[in-house]
C-alpha positions as CSV (number, residue, x, y, z in Angstrom):
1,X,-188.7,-38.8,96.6
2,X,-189.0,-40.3,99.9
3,X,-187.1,-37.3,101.3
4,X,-189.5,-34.9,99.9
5,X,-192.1,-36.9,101.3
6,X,-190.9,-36.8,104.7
7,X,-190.3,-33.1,104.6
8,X,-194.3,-32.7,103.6
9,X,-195.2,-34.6,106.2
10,X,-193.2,-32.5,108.9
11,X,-194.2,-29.8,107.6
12,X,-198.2,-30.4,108.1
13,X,-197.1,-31.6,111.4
14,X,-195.7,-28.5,112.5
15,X,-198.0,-26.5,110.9
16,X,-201.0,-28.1,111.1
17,X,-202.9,-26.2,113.4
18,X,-202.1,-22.8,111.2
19,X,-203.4,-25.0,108.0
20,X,-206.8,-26.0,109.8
21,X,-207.1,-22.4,111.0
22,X,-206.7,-21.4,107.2
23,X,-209.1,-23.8,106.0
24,X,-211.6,-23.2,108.2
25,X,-211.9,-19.6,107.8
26,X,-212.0,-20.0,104.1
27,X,-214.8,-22.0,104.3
28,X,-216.6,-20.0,106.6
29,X,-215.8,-16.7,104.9
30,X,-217.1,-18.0,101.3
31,X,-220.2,-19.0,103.4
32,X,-221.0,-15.5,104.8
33,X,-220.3,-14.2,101.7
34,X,-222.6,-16.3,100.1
35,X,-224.8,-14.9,102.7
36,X,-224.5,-11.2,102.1
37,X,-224.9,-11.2,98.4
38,X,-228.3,-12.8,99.0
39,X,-229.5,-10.7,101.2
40,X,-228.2,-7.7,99.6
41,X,-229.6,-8.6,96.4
42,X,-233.2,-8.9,98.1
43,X,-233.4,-4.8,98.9
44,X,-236.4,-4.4,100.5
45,X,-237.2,-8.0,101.7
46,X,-233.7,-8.5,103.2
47,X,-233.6,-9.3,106.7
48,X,-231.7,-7.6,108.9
49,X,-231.8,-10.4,111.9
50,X,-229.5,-12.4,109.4
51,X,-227.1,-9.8,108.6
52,X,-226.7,-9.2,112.6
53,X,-226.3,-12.7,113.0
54,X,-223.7,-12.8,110.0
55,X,-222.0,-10.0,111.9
56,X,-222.0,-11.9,114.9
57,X,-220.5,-14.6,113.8
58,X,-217.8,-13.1,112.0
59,X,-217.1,-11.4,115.3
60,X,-217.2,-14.9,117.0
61,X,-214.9,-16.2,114.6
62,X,-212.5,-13.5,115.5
63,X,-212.4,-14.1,119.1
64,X,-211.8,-18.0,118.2
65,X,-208.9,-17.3,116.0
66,X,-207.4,-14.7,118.4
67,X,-207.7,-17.6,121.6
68,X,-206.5,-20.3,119.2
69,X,-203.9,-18.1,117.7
70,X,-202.0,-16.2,121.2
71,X,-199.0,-17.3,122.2
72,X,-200.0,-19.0,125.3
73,X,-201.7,-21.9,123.5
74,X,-199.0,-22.9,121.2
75,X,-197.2,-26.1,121.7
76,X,-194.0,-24.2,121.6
77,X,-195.0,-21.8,124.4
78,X,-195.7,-24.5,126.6
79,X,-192.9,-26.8,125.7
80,X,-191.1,-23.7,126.5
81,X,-193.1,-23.0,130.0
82,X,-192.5,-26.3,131.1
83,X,-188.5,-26.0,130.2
84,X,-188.6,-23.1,132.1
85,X,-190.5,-24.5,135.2
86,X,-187.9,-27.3,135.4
């Protein structure tokens, strides 16, 4: 058991950036789908300001996981930038 227990524990180490990535846009995509079924259900009082702003966001969202996500900002690119510097 304690073995299993230390393999958990590396493995939200070394992952935990990809975990809190996942979690985050699970939240935030249950959100703005909260949000589009309301306003969709409203027909002609929906507001379109909140569906650009959904849009936006999603769009936001994107970029974020894209900057978080390239290869550049992982700590094995840089461990390997600075291997290769030395």
């Amino acid at each position: 058991m304690p073995f299993a227990m230390l393999l958990l524990g590396v493995f939200i180490y070394e992952h935990s950036r990809g975990l809190l990535i996942f979690l985050w846009l699970t939240l935030f995509l249950h959100q703005a789908n909260d949000v589009m079924k309301k306003q969709m259900a409203l027909k002609e009082n929906r507001r379109c300001s909140a569906l650009l702003a959904l849009i936006w966001l999603l769009g936001v969202q994107v970029w974020a996981v894209y900057t978080l996500v390239t290869p550049e900002n992982t700590p094995d690119a840089a461990a390997a930038a600075a291997a290769a510097a030395a």
